[in-house]
C-alpha positions as CSV (number, residue, x, y, z in Angstrom):
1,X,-5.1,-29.5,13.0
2,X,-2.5,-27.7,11.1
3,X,0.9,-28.7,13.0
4,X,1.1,-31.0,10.6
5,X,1.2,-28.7,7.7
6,X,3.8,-27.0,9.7
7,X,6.0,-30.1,10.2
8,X,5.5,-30.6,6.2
9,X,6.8,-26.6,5.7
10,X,10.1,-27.6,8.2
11,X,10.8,-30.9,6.4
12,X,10.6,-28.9,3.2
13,X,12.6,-26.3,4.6
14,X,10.5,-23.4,3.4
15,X,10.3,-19.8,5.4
16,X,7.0,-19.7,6.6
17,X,4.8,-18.5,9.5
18,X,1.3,-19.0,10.4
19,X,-1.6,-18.2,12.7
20,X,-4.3,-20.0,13.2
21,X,-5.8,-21.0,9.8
22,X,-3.4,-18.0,8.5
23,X,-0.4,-18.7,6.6
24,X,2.4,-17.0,4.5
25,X,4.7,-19.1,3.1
26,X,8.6,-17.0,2.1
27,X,10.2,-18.2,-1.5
28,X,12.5,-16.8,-3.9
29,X,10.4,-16.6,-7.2
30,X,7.6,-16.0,-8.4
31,X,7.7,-19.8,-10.0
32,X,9.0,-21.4,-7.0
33,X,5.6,-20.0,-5.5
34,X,3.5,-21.1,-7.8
35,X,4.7,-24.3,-7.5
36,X,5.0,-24.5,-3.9
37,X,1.4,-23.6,-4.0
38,X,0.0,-26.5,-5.9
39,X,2.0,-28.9,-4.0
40,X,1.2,-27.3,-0.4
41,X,-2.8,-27.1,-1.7
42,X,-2.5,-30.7,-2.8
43,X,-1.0,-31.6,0.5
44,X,-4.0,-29.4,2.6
45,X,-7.0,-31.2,0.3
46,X,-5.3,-34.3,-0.2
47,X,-3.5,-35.5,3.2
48,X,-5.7,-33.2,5.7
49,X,-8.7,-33.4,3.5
50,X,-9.1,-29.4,3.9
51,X,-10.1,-27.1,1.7
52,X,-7.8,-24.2,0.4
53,X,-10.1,-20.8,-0.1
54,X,-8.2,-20.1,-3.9
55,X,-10.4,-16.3,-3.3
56,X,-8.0,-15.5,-0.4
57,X,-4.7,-17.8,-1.5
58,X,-2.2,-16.1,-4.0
59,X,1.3,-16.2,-5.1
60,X,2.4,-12.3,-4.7
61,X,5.4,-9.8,-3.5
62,X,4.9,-9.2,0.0
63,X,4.4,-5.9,0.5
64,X,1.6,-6.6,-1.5
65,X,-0.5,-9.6,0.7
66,X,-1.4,-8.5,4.5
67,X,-0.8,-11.1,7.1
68,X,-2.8,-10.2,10.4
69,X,-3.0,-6.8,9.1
70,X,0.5,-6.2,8.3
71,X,2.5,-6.1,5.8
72,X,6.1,-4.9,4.3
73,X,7.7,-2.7,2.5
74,X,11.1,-1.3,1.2
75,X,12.7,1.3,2.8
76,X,16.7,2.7,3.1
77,X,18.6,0.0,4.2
78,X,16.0,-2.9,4.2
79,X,12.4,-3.9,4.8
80,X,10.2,-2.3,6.9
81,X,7.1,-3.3,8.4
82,X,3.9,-1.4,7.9
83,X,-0.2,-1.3,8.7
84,X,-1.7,-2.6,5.2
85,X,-4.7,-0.5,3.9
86,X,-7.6,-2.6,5.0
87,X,-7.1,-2.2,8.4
88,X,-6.4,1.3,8.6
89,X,-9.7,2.1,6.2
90,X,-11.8,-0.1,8.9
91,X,-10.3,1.9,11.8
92,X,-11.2,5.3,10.2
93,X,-14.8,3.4,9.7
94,X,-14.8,2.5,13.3
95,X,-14.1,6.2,14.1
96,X,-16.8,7.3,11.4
97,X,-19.2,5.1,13.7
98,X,-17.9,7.0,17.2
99,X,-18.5,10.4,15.5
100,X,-21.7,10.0,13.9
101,X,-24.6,12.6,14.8
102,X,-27.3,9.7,14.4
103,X,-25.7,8.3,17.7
104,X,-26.8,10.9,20.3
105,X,-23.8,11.1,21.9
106,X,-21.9,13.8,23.8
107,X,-18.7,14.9,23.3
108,X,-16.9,13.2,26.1
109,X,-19.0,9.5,24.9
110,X,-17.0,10.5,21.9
111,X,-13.5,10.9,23.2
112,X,-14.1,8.0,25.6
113,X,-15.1,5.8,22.5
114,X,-12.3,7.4,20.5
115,X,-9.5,6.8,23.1
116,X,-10.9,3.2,23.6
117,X,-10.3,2.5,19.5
118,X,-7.0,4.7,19.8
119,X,-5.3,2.5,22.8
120,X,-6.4,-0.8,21.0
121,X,-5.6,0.0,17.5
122,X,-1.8,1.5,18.6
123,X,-1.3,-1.8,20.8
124,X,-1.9,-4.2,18.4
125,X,-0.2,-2.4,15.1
126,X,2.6,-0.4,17.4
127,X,5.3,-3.2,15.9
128,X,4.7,-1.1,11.9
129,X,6.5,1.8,11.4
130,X,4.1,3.9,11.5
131,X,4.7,7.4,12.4
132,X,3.7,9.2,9.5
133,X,0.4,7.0,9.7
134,X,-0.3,8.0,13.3
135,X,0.1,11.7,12.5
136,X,-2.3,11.8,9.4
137,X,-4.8,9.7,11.2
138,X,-4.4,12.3,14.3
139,X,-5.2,15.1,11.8
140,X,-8.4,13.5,10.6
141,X,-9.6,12.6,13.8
142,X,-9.2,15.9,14.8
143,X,-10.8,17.4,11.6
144,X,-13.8,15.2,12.4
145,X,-14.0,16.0,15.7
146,X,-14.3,19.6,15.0
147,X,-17.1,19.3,12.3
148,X,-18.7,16.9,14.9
149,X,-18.8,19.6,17.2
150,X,-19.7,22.3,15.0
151,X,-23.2,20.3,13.5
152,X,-23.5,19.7,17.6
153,X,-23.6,24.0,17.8
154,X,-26.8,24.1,14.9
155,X,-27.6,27.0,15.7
156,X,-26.2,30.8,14.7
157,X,-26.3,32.1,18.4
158,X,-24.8,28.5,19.6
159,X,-22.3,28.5,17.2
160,X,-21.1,32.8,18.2
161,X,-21.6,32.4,22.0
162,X,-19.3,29.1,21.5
163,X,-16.8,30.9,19.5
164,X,-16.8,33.8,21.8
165,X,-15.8,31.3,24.8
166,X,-13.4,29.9,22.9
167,X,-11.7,33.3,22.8
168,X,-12.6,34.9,19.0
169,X,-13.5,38.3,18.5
170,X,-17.0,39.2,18.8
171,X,-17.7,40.1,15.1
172,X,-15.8,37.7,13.6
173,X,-17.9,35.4,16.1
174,X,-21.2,36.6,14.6
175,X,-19.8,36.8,10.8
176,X,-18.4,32.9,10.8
177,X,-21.2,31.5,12.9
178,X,-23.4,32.3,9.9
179,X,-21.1,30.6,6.7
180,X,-23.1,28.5,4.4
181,X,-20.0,26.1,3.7
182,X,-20.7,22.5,4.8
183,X,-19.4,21.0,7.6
184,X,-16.7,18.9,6.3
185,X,-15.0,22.3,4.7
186,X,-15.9,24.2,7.4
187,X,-14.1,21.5,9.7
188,X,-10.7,22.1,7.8
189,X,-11.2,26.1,8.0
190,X,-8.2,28.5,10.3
191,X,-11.4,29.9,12.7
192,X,-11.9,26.3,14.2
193,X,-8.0,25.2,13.9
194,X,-7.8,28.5,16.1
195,X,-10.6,28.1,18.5
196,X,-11.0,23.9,18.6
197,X,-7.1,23.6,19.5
198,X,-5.3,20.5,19.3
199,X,-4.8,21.7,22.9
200,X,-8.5,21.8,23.8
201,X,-8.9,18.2,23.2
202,X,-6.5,17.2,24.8
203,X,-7.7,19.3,27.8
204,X,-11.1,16.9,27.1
205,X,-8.7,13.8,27.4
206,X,-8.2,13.3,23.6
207,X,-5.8,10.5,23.2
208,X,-2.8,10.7,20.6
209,X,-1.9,8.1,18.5
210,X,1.5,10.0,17.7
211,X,2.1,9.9,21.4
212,X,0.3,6.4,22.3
213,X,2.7,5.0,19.5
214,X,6.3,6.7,21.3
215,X,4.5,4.9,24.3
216,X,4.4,1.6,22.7
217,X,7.9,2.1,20.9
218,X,9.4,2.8,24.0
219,X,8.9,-0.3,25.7
């Protein structure tokens, strides 16, 4: 329905590109947008009989407006692409979701869900720059993944023998297995970063983003 609008953007010879109902359209000022967009709206309504959704249409800088989840921004040299905000705050939702304790699950449901997300998520946003993004979000996960576990070992013995395994000091097992702090803080503290390795989940199949994105980049 909309190759005509796209035949109308060509004649006019704006920059443009669009998916689906989806479309950015590239000028060079701020007024040259806002009159492109009362001419283009005009044309949508009036020729195609659509109706433009003003909520989600706006004249703006780039880096500013998404576009499938992307968007831009400036960098040394020229524009980079990035991963705008909304999608990354629904991922960490999505991973919010996998690591609840209200779902019952076990550890390895976890990583399996986890890596699942992961794979996808890199896949579809590996064309952003978006190494420092990958290695934040790898912390976090991790962080979460550690106070996931550590609610999963409720109780005091639970938590020591655990700790024990995991190679701590027998003690120091029995003083940390009974701190008050909450779970988040506790998730974050150098007994867990020591004992719930970034190494141990990867031994449990953990999936990288840092590394699923060198993947993607490579190809």
């Amino acid at each position: 329905m909309l190759d005509e609008l796209d035949k109308e953007l060509e004649k006019r010879g704006h920059k443009f590109v669009r998916y689906a109902d989806d479309s950015n359209i590239y000028v060079k000022s701020q007024r040259a947008g806002e009159r492109v967009m009362k001419s283009i709206t005009r044309f949508l309504e009036g020729k195609l009989k659509l109706k433009v959704n003003p909520e989600k249409s706006a004249v703006d800088r780039p880096w500013k407006r998404k576009f499938l989840g992307f968007s831009f921004y400036t960098k040394k040299g020229g524009i980079g692409i990035r991963v705008h905000a909304k999608p990354v705050k629904k991922f960490k939702g999505k991973v919010k979701q996998i690591l609840s304790r209200s779902n019952g699950w076990s550890t390895e449901q976890r990583i399996k869900a986890l890596n699942s997300s992961i794979i996808g998520w890199v896949n579809y946003f590996g064309l952003a720059d978006m190494k420092n993004l990958a290695c934040t979000l790898d912390e976090w996960i991790r962080r979460r993944l550690r106070m996931c576990i550590w609610k999963q070992w409720r109780k005091v013995k639970t938590r020591h023998d655990n700790l024990v395994k995991l190679g701590m000091d027998n003690a120091k097992a029995w003083e940390f297995a009974n701190t008050r702090k909450g779970y988040w803080r506790i998730s974050n503290s150098p007994i867990l970063s020591r004992t719930l390795t970034n190494e141990y989940f990867i031994k449990l199949g953990l999936v990288s983003l840092t590394n699923r994105y060198s993947i993607v980049r490579s190809f």
